[in-house]
Backbone as a ProteinNet text record, in pm:
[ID]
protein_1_A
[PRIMARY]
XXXXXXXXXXXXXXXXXXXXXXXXXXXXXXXXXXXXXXXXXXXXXXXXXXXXXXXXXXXXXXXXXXXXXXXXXXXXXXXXXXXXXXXXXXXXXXXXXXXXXXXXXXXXXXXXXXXXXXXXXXXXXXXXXXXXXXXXXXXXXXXXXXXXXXXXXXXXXXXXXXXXXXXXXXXXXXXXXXXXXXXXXXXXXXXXXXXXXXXXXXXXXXX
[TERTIARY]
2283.7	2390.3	2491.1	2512.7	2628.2	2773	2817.8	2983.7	3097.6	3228.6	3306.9	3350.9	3280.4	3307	3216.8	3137.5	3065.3	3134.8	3232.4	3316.9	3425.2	3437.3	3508.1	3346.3	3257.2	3182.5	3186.6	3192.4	3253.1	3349.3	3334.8	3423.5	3562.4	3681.6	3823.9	3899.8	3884.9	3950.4	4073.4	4139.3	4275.2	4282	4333.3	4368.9	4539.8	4574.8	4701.7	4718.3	4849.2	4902.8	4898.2	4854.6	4899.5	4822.1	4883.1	4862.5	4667.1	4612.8	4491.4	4441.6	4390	4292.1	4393.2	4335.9	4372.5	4447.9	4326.4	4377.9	4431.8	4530.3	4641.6	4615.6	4513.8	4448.8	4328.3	4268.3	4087.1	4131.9	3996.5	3928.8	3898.8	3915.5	3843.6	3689.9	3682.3	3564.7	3474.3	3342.2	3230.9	3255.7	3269.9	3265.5	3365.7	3369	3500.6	3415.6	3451.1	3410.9	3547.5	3571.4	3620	3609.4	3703.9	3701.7	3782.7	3786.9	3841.1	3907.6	4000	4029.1	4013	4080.4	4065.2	3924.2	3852.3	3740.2	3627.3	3652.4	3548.5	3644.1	3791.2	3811.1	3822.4	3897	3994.5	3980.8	4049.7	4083	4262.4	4303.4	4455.7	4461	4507.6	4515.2	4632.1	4751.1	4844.9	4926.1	5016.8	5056.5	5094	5032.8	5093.1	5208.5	5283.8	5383.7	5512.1	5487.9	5576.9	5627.2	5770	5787.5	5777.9	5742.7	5718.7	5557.9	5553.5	5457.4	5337	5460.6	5334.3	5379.9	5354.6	5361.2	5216.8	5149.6	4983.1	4951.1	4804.9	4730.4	4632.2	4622.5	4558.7	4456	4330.5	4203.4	4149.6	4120.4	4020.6	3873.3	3809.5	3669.1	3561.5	3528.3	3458.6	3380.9	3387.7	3397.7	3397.3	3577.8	3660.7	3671.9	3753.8	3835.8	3701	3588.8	3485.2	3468.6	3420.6	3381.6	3441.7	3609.1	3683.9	3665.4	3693	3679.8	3552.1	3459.9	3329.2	3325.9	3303.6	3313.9	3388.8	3506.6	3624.2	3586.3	3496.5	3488.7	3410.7	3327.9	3267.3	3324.6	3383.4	3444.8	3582.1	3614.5	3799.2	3761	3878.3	3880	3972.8	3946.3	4036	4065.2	4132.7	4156.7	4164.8	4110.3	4139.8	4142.3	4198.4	4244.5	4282.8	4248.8	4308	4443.3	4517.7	4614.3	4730.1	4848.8	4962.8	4980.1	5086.7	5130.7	5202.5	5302.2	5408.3	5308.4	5231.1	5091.4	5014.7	4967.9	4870	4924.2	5018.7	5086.6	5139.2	5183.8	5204.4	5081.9	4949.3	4808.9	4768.2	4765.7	4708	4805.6	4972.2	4987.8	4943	4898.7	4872.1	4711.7	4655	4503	4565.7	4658.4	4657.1	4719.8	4840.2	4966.1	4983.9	4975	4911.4	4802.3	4745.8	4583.4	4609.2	4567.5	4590.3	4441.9	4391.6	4248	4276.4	4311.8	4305.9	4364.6	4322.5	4394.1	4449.8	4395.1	4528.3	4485.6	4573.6	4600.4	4594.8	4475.4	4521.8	4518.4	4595.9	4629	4582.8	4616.3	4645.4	4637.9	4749.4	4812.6	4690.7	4562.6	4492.7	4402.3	4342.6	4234.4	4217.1	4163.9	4139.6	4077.1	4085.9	4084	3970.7	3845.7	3736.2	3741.5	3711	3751.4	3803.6	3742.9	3857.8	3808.4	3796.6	3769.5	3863.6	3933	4026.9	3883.4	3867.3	3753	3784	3726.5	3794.2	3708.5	3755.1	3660.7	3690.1	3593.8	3602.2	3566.1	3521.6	3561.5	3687.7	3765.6	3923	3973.9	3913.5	3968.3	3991.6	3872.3	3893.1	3800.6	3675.6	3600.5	3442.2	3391.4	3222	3162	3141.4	3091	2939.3	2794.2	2729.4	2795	2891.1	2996	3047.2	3032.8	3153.8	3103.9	3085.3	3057.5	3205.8	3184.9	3263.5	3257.4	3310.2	3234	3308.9	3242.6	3330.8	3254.9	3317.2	3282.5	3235.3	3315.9	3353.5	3225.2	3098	3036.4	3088.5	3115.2	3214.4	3333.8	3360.7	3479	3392.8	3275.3	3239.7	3128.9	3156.3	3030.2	3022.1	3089.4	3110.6	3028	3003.9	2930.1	2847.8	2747.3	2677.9	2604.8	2531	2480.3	2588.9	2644.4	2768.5	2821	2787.3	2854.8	2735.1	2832.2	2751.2	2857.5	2726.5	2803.5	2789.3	2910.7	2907.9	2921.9	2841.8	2934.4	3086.5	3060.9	3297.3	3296.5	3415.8	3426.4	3543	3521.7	3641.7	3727.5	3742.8	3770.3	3719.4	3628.6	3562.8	3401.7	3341.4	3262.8	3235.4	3248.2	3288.8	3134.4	3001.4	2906.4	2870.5	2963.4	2964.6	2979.2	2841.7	2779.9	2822.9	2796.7	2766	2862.2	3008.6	3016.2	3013.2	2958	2846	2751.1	2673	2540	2575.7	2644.5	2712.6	2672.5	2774.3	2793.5	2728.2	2585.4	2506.3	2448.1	2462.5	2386.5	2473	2570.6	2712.9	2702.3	2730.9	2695.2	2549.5	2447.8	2336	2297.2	2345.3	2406.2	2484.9	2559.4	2674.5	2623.6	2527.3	2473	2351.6	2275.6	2180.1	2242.1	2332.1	2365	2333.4	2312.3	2247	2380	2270.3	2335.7	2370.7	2496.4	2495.3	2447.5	2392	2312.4	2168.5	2157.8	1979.7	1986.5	2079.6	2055.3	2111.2	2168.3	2199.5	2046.8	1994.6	1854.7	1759.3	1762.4	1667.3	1700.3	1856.2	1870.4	1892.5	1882.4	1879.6	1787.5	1724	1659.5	1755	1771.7	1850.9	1970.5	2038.6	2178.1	2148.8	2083.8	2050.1	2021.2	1991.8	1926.7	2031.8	2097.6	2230.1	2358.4	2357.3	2519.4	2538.5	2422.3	2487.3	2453.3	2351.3	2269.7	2338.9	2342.6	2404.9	2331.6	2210.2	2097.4	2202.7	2238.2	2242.4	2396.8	2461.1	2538	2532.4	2393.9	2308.9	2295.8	2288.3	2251.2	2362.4	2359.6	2482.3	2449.2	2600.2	2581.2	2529.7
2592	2656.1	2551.8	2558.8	2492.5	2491.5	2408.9	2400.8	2442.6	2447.8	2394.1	2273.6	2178.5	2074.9	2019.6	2042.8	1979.1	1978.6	2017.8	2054	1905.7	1849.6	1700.9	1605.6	1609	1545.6	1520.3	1616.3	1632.5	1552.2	1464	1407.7	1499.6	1405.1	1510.4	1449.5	1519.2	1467	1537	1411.5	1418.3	1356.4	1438.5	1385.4	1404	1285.3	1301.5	1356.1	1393.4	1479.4	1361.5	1352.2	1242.6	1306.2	1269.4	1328	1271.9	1361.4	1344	1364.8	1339.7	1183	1116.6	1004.8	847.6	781.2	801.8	722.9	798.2	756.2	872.1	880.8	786.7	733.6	735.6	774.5	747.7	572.3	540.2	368.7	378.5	234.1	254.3	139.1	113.7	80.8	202.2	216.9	317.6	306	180.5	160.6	129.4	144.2	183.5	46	-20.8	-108	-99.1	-79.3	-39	-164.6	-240.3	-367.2	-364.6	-396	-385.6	-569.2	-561.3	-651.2	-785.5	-746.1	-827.5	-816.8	-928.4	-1006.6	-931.8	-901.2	-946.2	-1008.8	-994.9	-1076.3	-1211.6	-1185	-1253.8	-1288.3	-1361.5	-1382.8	-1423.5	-1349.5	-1393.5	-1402.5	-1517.3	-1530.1	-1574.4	-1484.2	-1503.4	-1588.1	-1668.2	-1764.7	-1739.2	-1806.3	-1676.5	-1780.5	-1874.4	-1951.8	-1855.9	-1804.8	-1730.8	-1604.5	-1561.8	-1432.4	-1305.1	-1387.6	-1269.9	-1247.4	-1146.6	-1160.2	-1128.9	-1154.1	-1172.9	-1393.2	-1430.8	-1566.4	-1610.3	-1691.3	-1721.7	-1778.4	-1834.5	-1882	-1769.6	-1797	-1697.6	-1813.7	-1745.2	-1835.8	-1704.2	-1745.6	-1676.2	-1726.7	-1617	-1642	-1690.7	-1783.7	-1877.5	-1789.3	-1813.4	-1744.1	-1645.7	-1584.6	-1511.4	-1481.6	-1578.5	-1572.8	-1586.6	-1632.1	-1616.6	-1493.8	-1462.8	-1286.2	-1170.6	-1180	-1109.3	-1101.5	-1275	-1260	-1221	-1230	-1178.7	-1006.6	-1000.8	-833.7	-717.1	-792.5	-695.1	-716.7	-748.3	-747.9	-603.8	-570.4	-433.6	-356.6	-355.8	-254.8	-255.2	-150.5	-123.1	-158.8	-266.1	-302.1	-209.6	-146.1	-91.6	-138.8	-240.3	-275.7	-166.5	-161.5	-28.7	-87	-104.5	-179	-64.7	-35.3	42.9	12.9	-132	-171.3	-123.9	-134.7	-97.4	-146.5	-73.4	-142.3	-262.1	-243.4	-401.1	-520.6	-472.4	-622.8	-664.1	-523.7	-573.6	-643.7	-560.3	-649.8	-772.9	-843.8	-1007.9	-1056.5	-995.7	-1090.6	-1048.6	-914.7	-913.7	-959.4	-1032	-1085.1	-1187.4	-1295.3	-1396.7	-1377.7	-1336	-1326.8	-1297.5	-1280.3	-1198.2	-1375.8	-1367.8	-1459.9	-1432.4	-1510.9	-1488.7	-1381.5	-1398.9	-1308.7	-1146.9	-1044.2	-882	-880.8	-889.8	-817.5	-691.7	-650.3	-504.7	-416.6	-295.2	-192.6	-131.8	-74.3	11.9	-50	-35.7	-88.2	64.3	61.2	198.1	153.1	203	120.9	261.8	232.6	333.6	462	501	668	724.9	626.4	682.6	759	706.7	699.2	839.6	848.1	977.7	929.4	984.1	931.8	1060.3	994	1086.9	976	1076.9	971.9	911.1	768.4	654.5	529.1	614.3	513.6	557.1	443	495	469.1	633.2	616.7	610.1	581.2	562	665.7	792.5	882.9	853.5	795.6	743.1	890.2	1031	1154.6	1184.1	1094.2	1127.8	1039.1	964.2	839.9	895.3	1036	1125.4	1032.9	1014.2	915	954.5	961.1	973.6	925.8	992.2	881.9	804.9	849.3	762.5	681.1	599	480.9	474.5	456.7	395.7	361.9	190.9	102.4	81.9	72.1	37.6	-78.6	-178.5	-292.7	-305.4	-334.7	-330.8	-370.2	-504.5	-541	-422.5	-337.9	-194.4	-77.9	-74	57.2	220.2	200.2	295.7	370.4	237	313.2	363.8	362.6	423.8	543.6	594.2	703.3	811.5	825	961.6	968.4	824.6	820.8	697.5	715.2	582.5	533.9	598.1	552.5	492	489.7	414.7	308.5	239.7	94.2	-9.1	-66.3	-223.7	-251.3	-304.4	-335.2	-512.8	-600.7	-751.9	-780.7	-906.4	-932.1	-1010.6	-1008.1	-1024.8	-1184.2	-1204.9	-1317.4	-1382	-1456	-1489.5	-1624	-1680.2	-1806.1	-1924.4	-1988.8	-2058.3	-2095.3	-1991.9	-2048.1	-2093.5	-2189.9	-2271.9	-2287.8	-2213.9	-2228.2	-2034.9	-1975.3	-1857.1	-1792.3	-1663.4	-1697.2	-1547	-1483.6	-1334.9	-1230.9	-1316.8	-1236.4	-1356.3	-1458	-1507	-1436.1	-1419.1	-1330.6	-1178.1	-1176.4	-974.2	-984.4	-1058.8	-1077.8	-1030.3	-1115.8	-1064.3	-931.3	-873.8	-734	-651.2	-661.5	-541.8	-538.7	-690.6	-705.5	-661.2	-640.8	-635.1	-440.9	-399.4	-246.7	-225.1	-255.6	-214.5	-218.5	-320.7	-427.8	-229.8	-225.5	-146.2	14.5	58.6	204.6	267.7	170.7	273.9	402.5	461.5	525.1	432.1	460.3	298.9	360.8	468.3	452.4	451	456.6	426.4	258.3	197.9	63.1	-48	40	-76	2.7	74.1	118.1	33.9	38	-106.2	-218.7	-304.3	-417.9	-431.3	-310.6	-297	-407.8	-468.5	-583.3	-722.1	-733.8	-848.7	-874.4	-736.7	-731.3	-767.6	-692.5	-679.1	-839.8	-882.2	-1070.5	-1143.1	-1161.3	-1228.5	-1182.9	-1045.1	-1032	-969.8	-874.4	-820.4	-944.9	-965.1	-1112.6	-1236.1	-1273.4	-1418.9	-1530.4	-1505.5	-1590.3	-1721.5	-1584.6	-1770.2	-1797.3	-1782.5	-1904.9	-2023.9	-2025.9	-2183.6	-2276.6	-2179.4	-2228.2	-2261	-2387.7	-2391	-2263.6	-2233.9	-2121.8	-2207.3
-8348.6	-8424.2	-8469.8	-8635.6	-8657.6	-8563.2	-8529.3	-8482	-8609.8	-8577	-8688.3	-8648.5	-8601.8	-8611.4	-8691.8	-8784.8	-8853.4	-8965.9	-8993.3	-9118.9	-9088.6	-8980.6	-8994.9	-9023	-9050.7	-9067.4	-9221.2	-9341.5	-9480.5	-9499.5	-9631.3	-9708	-9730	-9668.5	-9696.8	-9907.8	-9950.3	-10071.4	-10111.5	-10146.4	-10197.3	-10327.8	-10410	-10550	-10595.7	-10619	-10689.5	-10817.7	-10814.7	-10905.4	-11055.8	-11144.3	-11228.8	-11361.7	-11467.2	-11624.4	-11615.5	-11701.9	-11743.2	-11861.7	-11952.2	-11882.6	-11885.1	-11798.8	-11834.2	-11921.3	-12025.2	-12168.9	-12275.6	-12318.4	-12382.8	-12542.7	-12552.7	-12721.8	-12722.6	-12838.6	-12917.3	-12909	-12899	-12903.9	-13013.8	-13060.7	-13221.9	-13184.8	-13011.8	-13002.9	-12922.9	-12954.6	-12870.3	-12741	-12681.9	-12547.4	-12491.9	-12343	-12209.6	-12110.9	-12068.5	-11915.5	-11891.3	-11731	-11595.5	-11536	-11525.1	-11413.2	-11286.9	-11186.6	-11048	-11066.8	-10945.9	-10979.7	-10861.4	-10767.7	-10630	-10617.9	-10555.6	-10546.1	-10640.8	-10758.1	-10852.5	-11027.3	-11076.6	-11179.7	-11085	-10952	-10912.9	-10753.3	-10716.2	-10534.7	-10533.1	-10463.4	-10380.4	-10290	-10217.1	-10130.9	-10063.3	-9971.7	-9972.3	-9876.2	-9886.8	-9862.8	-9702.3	-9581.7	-9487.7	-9420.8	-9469	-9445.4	-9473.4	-9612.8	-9670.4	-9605.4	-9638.1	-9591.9	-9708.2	-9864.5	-9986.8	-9965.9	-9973.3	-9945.9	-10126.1	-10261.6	-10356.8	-10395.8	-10294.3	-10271.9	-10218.3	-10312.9	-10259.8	-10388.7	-10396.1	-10447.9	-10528.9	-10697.9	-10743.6	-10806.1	-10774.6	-10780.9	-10902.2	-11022.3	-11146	-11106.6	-11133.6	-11105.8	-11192.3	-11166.4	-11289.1	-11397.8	-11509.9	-11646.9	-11723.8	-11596.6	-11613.1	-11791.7	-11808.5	-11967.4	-12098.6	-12059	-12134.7	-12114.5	-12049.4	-12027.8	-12093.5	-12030	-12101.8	-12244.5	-12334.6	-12428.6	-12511.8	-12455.4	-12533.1	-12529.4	-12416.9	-12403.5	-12412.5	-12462.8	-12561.7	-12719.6	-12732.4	-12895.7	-12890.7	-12799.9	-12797.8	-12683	-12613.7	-12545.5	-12538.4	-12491.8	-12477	-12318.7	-12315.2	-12110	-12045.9	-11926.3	-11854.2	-11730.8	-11670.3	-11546	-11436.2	-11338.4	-11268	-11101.8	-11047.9	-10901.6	-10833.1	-10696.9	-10586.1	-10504.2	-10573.7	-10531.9	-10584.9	-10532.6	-10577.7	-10728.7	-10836.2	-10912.7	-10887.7	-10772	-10802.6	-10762.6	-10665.2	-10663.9	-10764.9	-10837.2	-10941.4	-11100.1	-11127.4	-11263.4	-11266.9	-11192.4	-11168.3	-11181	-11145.4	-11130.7	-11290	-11307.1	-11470.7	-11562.1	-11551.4	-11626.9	-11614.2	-11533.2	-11528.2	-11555	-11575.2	-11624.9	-11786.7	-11875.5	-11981.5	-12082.8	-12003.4	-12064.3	-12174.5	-12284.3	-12430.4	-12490.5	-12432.1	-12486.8	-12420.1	-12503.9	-12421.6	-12475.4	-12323.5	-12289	-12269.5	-12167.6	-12145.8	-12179.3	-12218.8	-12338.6	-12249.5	-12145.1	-11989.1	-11861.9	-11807.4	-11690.8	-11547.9	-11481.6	-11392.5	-11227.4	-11154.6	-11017.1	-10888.1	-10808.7	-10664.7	-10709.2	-10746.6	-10787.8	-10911.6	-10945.4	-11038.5	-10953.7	-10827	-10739.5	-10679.3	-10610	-10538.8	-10389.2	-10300.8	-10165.1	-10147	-10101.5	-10015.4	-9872.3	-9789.5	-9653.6	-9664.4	-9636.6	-9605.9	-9745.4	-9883.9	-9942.9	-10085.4	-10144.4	-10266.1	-10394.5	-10446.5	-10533.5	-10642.2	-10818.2	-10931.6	-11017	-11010.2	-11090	-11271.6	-11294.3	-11448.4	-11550	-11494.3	-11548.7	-11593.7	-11532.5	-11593.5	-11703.9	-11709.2	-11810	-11950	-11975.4	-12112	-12249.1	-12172	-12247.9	-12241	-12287.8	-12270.4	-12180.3	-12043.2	-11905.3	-12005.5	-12072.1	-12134.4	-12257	-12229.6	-12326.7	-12215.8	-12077	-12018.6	-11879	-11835.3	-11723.6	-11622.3	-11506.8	-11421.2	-11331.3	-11298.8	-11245.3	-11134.6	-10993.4	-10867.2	-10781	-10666.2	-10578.8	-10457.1	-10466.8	-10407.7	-10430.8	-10385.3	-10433.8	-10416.2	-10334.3	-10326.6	-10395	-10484.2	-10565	-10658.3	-10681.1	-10799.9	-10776.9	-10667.3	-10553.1	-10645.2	-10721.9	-10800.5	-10939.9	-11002.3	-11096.2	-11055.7	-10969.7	-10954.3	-11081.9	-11158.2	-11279.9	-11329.8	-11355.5	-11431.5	-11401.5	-11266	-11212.6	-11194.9	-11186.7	-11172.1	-11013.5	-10920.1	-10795.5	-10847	-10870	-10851.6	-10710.3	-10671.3	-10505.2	-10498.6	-10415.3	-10400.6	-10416.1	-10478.7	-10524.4	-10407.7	-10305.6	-10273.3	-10265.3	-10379.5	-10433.9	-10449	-10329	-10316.3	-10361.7	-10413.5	-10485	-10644.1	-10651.7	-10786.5	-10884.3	-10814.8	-10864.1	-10882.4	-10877.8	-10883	-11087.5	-11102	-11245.9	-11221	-11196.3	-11186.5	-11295.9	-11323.7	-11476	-11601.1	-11557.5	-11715.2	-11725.6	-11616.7	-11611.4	-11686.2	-11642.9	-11609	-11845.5	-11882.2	-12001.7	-12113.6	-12118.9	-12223	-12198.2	-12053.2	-12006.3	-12105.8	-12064	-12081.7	-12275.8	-12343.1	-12488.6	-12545.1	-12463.1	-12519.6	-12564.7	-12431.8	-12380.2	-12511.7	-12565.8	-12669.5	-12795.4	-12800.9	-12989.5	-12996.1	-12847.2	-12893.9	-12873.9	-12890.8	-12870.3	-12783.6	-12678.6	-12546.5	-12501	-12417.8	-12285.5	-12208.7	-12124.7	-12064.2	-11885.7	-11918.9	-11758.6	-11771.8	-11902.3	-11966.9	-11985.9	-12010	-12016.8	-11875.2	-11767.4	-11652.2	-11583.8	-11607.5	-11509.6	-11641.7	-11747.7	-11751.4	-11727.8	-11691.3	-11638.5	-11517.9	-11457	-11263.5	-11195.7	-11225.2	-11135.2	-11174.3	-11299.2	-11333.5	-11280	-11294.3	-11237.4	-11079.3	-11037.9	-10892.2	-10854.8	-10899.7	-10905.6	-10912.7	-11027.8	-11038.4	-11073.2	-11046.5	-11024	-10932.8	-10765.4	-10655.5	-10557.9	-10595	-10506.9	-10492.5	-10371.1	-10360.6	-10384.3	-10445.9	-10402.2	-10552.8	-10670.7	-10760.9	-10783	-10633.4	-10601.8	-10589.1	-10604.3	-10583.3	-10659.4	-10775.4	-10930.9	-11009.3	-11060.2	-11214.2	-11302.6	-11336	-11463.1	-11589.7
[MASK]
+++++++++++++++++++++++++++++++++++++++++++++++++++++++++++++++++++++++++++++++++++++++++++++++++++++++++++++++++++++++++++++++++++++++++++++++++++++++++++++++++++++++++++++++++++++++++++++++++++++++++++++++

């Protein structure tokens, strides 16, 4: 016989109160990519001498600013981080300076909490989930539309032979040039991706 204790075994979800969708404008591009930010644009690592604690070392992940710039010519970027705002906007200005990659910016208060994981339901963004990739060290943040993500592995500053969004690159551009579905086209590049952008194996390799 069931208990009611099997009912704490169920995902508890909480969703905040916050305007929907997402994006408050039509794209005048087809396509949406979803980027996370801590260990897959980026690594911080914070200064633990210091008593501020947004005092640290911000390490970009090798061919960061290529990436960006290629893959905003066909998609609208949406930064989407589970971190606070006052943490995350100091790091995406400094990924931006000059150049505006990303068309919105969505933080914490976007997320939705199932158990113990802050998830990024990209149903709310107010966009065509087939036109719209999510990319995250995190599988989890994206449990809700797994067809739709790309898991990268975590970037955490130190590897300087690290390819995985050069690699990521021509997938995501190739996805866009041919009008795919974009969960009809990461399930035909699911071994590739799976090879060099969840796999550690080509940390090994020059990009």
């Amino acid at each position: 016989l069931a208990s009611s204790t099997d009912q704490k075994q169920k995902d508890f979800l909480i969703q905040n109160v916050i305007q929907i969708p997402y994006l408050n404008k039509e794209s005048l591009k087809k396509y949406t990519l979803v980027l996370d930010l801590d260990e897959t644009l980026i690594h911080f690592k914070v200064d633990s001498d210091s008593t501020d604690e947004g005092t640290g070392i911000l390490h970009f992940r090798p061919g960061l600013f290529e990436f960006l710039e290629q893959v905003s010519n066909y998609y609208e970027i949406v930064v989407f981080t589970a971190a606070t705002k006052d943490y995350a906007n100091p790091i995406i200005d400094a990924i931006e300076q000059n150049k505006i990659y990303f068309d919105y910016r969505l933080y914490r208060e976007h997320t939705v909490i199932i158990g113990n994981d802050f998830v990024k339901d990209i149903s709310k963004l107010g966009r065509d989930l087939s036109k719209i990739i999510i990319v995250d060290n995190m599988p989890q943040s994206f449990r809700l539309q797994k067809d739709n993500g790309v898991f990268i592995r975590a970037y955490w500053g130190k590897e300087e032979d690290d390819c995985a969004l050069v690699d990521l690159m021509p997938i995501l551009i190739n996805i866009a040039k041919e009008g795919w579905d974009v969960r009809q086209g990461l399930r035909f590049y699911k071994d590739e991706i799976i090879n060099k952008v969840t796999s550690n194996f080509y940390r090994k390799q020059l990009c």
